[in-house]
C-alpha positions in Angstrom: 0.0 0.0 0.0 1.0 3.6 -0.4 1.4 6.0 2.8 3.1 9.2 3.4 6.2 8.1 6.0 7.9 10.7 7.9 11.5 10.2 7.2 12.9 13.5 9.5 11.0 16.7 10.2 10.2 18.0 7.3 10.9 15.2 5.0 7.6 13.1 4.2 7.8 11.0 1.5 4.9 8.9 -0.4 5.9 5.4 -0.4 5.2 2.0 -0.9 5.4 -0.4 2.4 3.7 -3.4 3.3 -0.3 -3.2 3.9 -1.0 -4.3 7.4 -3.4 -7.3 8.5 -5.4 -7.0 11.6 -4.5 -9.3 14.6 -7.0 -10.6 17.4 -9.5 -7.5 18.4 -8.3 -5.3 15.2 -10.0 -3.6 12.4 -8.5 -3.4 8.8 -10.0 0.1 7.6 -9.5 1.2 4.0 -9.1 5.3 4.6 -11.9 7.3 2.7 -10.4 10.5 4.0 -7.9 12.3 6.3 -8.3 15.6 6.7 -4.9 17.7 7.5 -5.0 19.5 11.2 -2.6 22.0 12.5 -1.4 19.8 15.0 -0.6 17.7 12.0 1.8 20.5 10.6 3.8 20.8 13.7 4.4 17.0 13.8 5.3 17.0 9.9 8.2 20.0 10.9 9.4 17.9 14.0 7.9 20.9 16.6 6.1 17.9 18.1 7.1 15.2 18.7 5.1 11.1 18.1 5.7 7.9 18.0 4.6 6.9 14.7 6.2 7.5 11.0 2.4 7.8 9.9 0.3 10.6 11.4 -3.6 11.5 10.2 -6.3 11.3 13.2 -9.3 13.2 11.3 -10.3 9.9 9.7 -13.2 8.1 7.8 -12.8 4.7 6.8 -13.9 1.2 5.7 -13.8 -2.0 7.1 -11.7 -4.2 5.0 -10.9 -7.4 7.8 -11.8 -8.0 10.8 -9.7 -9.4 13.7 -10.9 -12.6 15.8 -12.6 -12.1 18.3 -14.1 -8.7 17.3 -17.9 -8.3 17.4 -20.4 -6.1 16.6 -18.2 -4.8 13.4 -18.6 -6.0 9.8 -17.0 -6.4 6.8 -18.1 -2.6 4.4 -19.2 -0.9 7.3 -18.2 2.6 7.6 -16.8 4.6 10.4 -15.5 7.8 11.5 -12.4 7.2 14.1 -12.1 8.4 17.6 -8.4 9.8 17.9 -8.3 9.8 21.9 -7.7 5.9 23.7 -7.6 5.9 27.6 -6.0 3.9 29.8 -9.3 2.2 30.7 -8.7 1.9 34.3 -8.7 5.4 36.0 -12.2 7.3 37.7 -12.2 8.8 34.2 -11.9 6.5 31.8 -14.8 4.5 33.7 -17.0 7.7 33.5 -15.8 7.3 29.2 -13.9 10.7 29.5 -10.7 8.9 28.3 -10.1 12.9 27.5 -8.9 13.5 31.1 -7.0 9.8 31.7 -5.3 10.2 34.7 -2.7 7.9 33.6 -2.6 10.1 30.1 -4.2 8.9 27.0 -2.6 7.8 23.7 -4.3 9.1 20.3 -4.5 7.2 16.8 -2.1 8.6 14.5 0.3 9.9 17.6 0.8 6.2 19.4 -0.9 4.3 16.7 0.0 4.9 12.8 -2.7 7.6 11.2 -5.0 7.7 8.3 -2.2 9.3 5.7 -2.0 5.7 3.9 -4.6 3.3 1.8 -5.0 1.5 4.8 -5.0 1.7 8.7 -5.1 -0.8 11.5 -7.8 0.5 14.5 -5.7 -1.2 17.4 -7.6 -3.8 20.0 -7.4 -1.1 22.7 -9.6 1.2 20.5 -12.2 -1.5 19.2 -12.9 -2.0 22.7 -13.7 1.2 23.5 -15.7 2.2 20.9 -13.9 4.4 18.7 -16.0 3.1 15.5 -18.2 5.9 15.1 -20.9 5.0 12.4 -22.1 7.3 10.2 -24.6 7.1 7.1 -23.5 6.6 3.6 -25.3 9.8 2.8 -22.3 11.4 4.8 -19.4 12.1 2.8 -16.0 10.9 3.4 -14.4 14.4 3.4 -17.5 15.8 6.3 -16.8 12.9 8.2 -13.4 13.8 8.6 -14.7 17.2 10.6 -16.5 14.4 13.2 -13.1 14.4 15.0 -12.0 18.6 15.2 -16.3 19.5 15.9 -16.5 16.5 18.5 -13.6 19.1 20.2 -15.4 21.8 19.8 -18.6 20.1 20.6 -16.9 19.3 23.9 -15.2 22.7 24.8 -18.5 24.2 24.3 -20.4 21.7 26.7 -20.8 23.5 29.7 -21.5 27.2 28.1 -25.8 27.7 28.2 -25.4 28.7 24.3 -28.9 28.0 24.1 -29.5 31.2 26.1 -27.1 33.8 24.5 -27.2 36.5 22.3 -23.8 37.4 21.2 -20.9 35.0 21.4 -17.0 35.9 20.3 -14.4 33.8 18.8 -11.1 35.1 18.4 -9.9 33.1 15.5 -10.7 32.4 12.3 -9.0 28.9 11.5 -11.5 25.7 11.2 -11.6 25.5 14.7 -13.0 29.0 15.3 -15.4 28.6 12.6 -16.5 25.2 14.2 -16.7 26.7 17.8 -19.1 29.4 15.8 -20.8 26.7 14.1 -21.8 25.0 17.0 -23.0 28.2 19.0 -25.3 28.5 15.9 -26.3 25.1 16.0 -27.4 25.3 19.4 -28.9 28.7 19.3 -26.9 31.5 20.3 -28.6 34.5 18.4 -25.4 36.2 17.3 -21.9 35.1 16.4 -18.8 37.3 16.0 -15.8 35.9 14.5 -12.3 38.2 15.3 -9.2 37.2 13.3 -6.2 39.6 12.5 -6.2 38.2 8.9 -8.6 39.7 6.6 -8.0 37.3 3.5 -9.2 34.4 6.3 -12.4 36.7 7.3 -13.1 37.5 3.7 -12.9 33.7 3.0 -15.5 33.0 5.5 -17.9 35.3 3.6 -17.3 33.7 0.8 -18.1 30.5 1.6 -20.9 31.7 3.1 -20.9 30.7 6.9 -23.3 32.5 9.2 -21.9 34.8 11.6 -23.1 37.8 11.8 -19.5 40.2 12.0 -16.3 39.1 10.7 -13.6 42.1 13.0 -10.4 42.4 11.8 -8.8 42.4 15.0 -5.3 43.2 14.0 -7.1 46.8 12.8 -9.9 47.2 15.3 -9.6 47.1 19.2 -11.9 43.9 20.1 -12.7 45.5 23.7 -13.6 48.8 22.2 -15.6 47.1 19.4 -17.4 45.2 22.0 -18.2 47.7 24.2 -19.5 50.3 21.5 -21.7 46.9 19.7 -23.1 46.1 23.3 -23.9 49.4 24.7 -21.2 48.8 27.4 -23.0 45.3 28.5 -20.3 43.5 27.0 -21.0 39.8 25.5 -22.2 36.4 26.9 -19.3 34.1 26.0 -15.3 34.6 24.4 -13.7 32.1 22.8 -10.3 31.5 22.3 -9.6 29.6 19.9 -6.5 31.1 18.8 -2.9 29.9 20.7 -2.3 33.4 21.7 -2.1 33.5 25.3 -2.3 37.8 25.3 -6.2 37.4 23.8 -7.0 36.3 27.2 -6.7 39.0 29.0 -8.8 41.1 26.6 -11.4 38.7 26.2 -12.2 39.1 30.2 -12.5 42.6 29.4 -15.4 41.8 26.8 -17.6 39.5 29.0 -20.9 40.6 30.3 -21.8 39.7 33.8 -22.0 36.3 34.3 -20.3 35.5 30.8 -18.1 32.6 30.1 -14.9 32.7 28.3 -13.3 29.3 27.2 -9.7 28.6 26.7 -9.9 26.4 23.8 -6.5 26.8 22.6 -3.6 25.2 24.1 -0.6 27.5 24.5 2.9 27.7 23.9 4.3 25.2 26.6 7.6 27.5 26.8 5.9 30.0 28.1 2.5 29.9 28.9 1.8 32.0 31.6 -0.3 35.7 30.7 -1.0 38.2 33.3 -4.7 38.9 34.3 -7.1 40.7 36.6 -8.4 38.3 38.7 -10.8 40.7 40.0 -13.0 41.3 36.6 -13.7 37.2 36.8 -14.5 37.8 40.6 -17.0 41.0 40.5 -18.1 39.7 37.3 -19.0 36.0 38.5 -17.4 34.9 35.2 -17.0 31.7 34.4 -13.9 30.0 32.9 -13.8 26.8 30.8 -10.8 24.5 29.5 -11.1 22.2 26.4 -9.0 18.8 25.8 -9.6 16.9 22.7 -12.7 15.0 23.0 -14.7 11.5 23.6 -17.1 9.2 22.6 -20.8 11.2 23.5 -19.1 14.5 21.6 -18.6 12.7 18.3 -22.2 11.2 18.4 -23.1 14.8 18.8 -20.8 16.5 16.5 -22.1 13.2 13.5 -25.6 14.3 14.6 -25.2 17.8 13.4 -23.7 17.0 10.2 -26.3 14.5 9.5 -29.3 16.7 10.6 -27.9 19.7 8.3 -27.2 21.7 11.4 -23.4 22.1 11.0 -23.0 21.9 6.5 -19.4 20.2 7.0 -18.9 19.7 3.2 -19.0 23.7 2.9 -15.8 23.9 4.9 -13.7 21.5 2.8 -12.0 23.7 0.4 -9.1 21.7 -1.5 -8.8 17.7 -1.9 -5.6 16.4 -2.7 -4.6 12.7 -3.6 -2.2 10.7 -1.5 0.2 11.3 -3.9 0.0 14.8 -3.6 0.5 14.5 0.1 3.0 17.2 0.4 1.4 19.7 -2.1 -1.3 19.2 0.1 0.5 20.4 3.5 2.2 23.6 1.3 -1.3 24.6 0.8 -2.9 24.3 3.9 0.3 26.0 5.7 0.3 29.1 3.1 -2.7 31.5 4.1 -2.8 32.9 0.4 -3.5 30.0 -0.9 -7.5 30.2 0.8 -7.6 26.5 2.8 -10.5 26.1 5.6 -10.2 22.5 5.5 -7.4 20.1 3.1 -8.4 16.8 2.9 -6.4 13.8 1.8 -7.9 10.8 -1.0 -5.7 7.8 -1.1 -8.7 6.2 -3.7 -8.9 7.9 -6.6 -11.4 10.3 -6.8 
């Protein structure tokens, strides 16, 4: 089979090596799809580090063989892939938040080889689990890959009442501030305001239609001033920060109404992480503060639930399609903001 093999940072090369067969408990899945992440481009430039010569976890799939001793899975049926694997033994991972594994989780495509190849093995550990998710054959391969990055988003956003805003912020206007957005919409906040300092991304999202109601240019405009002139002063119901900038925090505070709710959905730089703040506005304020960390089981059910009701239009969002082949033309696009990318998906079949 072909796959694209890491050979050093920043050397990926499309290759033949031998297809894999699935041992007891395994799944032999023939990738549909594997979408490209940004976390994805820091492994392929050696900025992070796995364990693995085969990366990809935003994966749709068939399955081609089946294991012994595997139920419950057949031969053609169809799955999106949950990247996160507990330990299966911790307070957590019996509550099915393998998310927040005490003894640290391991991720398909970081401890297990990815979906960048014609064909993946889903390891015994994940089978068990349940990291099959279904979806319909109306669904197509390249919006089932945006099951794993919305089921993140899907659980960032859990404990904000979204259902009872009226204006919601995102700062950042990658795919995962657009599917933060998305889901406020799907779940009924009244307004959305997207806040990027790129304006070729903002004007991208207007082309392609997505429905937010501003699009601030926040390199240009000052978000708190914006806010506050917008909102009469009142400020908004929920921030979020989807953006690995650790100085938006402090100025997303600032925007909050009373009682508002900022999330921290971007992890930040581990060399230095730490950004000044007023604790007093989240005190006075009663704000509330939320992390996110990848996702489980209940948020991809949710997140293949939008797509398939037409909440959350996932096939909007996939801009460019490359072939395996093309693996590394692929990752020059999706890293080159000119080049308009929301969301680069891989074909190994010819499409």
């Amino acid at each position: 089979m072909k796959a694209a093999i890491i050979k050093k940072p920043g050397v990926i090369n499309v290759e033949e090596v031998a297809k894999p067969s699935p041992n007891k408990g395994e799944v032999l899945l023939k990738v549909e799809a594997c979408a490209l992440c940004g976390t994805d481009q820091r492994v392929l430039k050696g900025e992070k580090n796995v364990d693995v010569p085969i990366v990809g976890h935003e994966i749709v799939g068939i399955v081609e063989e089946i294991g012994n001793g595997v139920e419950n899975v057949k031969i053609g049926d169809r799955y999106a892939i949950q990247t996160v694997i507990g330990c299966g033994e911790c307070a957590y991972c019996k509550e099915s938040r393998e998310n927040l594994c005490l003894n640290g989780f391991t991720a398909i495509g970081y401890q297990y080889n990815g979906g960048f190849a014609e064909y993946m093995v889903m390891p015994e550990v994940a089978v068990k689990q349940g990291c099959l998710i279904p979806i319909s054959s109306k669904m197509t391969a390249e919006a089932g890959t945006l099951l794993e990055p919305l089921s993140c988003c899907v659980n960032g956003m859990r404990s904000i009442p979204l259902e009872e805003m009226e204006h919601v912020v995102i700062f950042g206007g990658g795919i995962i501030g657009v599917l933060n957005g998305l889901v406020a919409k799907a779940r009924g906040t009244k307004k959305v305001t997207i806040m990027d300092v790129s304006q070729e991304r903002l004007e991208l999202h207007q082309k392609l239609g997505l429905p937010f109601d501003n699009f601030v240019n926040s390199g240009k405009i000052d978000p708190v001033e914006w806010v506050k002139e917008y909102t009469n002063g009142c400020g908004v119901d929920a921030v979020v920060v989807a953006a690995s900038v650790k100085q938006l925090v402090p100025p997303a505070l600032q925007m909050l109404a009373v009682n508002g709710h900022l999330s921290i959905f971007a992890g930040m730089p581990k060399s230095n992480p730490v950004e000044q703040i007023d604790l007093n506005i989240i005190h006075y304020r009663e704000l509330h503060v939320h992390g996110a960390n990848s996702s489980v089981h209940r948020d991809y059910i949710e997140a293949r639930n939008y797509i398939e009701s037409g909440k959350i239009n996932a096939d909007a969002l996939v801009t460019h399609k490359f072939s395996l082949e093309d693996f590394n033309k692929a990752v020059k696009v999706q890293g080159n903001p000119a080049e308009g990318a929301m969301k680069v998906v891989i074909c190994p079949a010819p499409f």
